[in-house]
N, C-alpha and C positions, 0 to 999 in steps of 0.2 A: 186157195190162195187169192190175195186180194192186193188191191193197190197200200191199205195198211200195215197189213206183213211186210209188202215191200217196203214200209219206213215211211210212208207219204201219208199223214193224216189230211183229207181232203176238208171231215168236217172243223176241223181246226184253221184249216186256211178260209173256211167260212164267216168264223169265230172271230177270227182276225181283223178283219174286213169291217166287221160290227163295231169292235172296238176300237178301229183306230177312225171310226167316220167321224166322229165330235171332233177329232184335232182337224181332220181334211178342212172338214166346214167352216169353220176358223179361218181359213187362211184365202178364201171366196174373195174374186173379182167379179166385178159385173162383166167383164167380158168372158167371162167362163160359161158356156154353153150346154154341157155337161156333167154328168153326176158322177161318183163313184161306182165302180164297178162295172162301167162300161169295157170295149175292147181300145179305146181310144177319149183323148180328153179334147175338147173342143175348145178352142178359144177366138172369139172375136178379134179382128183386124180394122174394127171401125175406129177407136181411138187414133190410130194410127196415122186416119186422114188429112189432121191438121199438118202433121211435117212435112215438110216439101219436098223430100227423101229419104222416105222411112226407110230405116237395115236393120237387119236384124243380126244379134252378136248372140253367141251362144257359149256356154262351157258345162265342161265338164270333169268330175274329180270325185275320186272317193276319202274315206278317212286314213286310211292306212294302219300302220300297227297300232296305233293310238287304241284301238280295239282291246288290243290285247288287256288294257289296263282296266279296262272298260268289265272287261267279262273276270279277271282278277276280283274288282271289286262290286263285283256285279249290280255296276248304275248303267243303264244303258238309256237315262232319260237327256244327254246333251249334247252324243255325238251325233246325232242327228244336225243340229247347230252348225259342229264343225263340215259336217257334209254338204251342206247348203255354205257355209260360207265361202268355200273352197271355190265352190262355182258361182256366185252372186259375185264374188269382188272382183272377180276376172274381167265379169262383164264389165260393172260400175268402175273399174279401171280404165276400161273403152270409153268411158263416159255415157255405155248403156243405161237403162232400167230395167231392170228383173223382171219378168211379165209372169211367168209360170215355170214350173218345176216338176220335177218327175225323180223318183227316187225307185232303186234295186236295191232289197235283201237278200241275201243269198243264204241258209243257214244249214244249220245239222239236221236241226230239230224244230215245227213250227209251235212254240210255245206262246199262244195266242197273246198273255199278258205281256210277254218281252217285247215281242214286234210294237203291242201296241205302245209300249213305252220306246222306242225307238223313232216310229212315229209320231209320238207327240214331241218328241226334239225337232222332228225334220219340221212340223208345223209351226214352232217356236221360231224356226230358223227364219222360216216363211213371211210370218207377220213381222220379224224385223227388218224383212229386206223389202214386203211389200211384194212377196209374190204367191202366185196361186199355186197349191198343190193339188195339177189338176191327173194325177196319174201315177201309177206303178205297179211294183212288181214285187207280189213275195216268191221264191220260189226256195219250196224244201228237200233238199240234195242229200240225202242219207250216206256214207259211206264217203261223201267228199268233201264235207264237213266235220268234226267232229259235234256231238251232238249238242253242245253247251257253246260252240262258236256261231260267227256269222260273219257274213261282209257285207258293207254298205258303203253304197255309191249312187251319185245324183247327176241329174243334164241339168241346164238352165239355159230359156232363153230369153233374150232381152232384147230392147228395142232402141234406137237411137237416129234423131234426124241425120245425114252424112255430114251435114254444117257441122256438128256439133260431137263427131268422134275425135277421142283423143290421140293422137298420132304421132306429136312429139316435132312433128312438120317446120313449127316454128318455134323450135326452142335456140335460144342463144346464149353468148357469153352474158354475163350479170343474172340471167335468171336465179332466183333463190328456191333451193329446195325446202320443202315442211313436210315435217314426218308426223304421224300419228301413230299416236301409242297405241300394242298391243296389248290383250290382257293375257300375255303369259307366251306359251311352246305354241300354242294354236295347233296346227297340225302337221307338222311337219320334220323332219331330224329323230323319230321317235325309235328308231332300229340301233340309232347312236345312244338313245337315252336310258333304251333297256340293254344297253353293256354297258352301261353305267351305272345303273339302282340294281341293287337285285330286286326281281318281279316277285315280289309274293306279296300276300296279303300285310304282314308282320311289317314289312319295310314302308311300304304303301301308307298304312295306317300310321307311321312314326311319325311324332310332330314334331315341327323343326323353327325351332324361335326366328331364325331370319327368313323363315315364309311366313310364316305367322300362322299356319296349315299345318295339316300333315301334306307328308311329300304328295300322293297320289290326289289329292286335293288341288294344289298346286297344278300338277299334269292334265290333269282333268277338264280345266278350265277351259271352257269354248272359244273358239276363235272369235275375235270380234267381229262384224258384221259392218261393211265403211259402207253403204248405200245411201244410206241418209244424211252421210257427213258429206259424202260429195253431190247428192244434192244441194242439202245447204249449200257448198261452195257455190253450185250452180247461178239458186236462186238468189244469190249476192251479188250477180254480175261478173265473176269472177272467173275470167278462162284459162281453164287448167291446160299446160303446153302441153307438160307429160305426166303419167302418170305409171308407178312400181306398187304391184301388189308383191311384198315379198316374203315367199313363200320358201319350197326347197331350195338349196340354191342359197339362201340367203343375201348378203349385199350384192356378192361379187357375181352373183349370175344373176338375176334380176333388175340391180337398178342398168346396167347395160343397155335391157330390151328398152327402156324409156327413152333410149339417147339415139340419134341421127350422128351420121359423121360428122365431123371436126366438133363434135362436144364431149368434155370431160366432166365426170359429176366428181364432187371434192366433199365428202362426208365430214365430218369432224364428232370425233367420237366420246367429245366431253360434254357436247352441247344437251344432251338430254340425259335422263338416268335411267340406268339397264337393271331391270326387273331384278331381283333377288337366286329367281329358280337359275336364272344362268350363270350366275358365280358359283351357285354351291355345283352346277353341271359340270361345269370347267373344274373346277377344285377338283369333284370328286372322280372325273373320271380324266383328268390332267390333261386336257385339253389345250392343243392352242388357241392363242387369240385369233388368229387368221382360220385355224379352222370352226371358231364356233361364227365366225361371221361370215364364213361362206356355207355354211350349215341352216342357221336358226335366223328369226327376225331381230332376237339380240334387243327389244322391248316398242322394233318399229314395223306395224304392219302392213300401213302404206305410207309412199313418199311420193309427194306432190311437186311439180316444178311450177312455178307462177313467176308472171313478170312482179320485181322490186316494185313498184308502186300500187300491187296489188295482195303484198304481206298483209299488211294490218287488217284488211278487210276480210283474208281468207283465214287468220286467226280468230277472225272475232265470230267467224261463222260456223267453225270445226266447234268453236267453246260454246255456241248457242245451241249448237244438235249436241251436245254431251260428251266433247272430245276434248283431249288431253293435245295438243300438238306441240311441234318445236320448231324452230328454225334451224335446223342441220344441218348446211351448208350452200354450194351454189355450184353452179353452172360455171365452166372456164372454155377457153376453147385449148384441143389439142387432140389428142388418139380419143375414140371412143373407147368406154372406158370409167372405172371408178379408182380413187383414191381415199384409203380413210387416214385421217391423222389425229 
């Protein structure tokens, strides 16, 4: 008897390793001190010197059932993306920067090619947020997996002078909210979306003229990744009061945490246009309005507060990093709290 009878291919967690180093390396800061396949990933703290209160923000988040759709149609090259962005926009909501990243797999079966396309999503995720993947974990669990599954889950931490964390401290009545568009479900509401589609392949694969996709196409689609876009706002001079990444939850638990007492956020739900996948969502599985927007992002995946004299410039700076925004409402004073109309 051996550790492979017991279901643990060791030389394949070797294989692994080999294969997923081209994406790792790809995604190399100079402050990364460390190589792969160490017990620990190193990172410098020298950048850090110029702020004059460096913090450090951290998150962390997996992909959830989203998977399931994943191993259906067996692409496993983007949830990686959605794993990283889960925990990068948490930070960049703080008004962090993403410094490095660490990712867990957990599977059936170590199937060297999959992992490594798995990781090359989390390293995709990486170069768009700008952080290092200086570390991780395969590990293959026989018996508590099934062998064609897996789970995948990410930490991130980031960095941010104290001046310059987002807290919502001074948000007031007139401030105006900006929302940026989502590219799709992202990752979130997906245990509500599979009683709604039936999961097979057949379904998945149907294509459907108001996606323009097939459905599991549509689903699939990675979270967007807002780090760059709220740089750009950064770098425009533009101080962001609060800021909603929204996720589970959707409006009505999310934009909330952005708000301090006696402010009220007033959404307005004509101002921008709700993606396609969530009408045919709500249609097909008769959904209400109130529950698909305390559910899904509903086409917004972050919301911005900024002061009124500081709109046009945070417009012009979302649309210069490659961002779709709106003006969705404002800031009033009353119960904390949101209002859509």
């Amino acid at each position: 008897m051996d550790y492979k009878n017991a279901g643990v291919d060791i030389e394949a967690g070797y294989r692994s390793v080999e294969l997923m180093k081209e994406h790792v390396r790809s995604t190399m800061r100079p402050e990364v001190l460390t190589n792969l396949g160490g017990f620990s990933g190193a990172f410098s703290m020298k950048a850090l010197k110029e702020m004059e209160n460096p913090t450090l923000v951290s998150g962390t988040d997996g992909v959830g059932t989203k998977l399931k759709l994943a191993f259906l149609m067996d692409k496993h090259d983007t949830v990686g993306i959605d794993c990283v962005a889960m925990c990068v926009n948490d930070i960049a909501c703080a008004g962090g920067e993403p410094l490095f990243f660490l990712d867990y797999i957990a599977c059936g079966k170590n199937e060297p090619e999959k992992i490594a396309s798995i990781v090359s999503g989390v390293a995709n995720g990486c170069r768009q947020a700008g952080a290092a993947l200086i570390g991780g974990e395969t590990a293959e669990m026989p018996g508590f997996y099934p062998e064609e599954e897996y789970d995948l889950a990410g930490f991130a931490v980031g960095a941010v002078d104290e001046k310059d964390l987002i807290t919502g401290k001074d948000l007031k009545a007139g401030d105006v909210l900006i929302g940026i568009a989502s590219s799709g479900v992202h990752s979130n509401g997906f245990s509500l979306v599979r009683k709604v589609f039936e999961m097979t392949k057949e379904s998945l694969n149907t294509y459907h003229d108001v996606l323009g996709c097939t459905l599991g196409e549509a689903l699939l689609v990675p979270t967007k990744i807002y780090v760059k876009a709220l740089r750009a706002v950064k770098e425009a001079q533009v101080v962001v009061k609060a800021c909603s990444h929204i996720t589970g939850g959707g409006f009505y638990e999310n934009i909330p945490r952005m708000l301090i007492e006696n402010t009220h956020a007033v959404v307005r739900k004509d101002s921008y246009p709700i993606p396609p996948i969530f009408g045919l969502l709500a249609r097909e599985g008769e959904i209400a309005e109130q529950m698909m927007y305390n559910t899904y992002n509903m086409g917004l995946g972050m919301i911005l507060a900024v002061d009124q004299a500081d709109v046009e410039k945070t417009m012009q700076a979302l649309k210069a990093a490659g961002e779709t925004s709106y003006v969705v409402g404002e800031i009033k004073t009353g119960e904390k709290g949101v209002t859509l109309c």
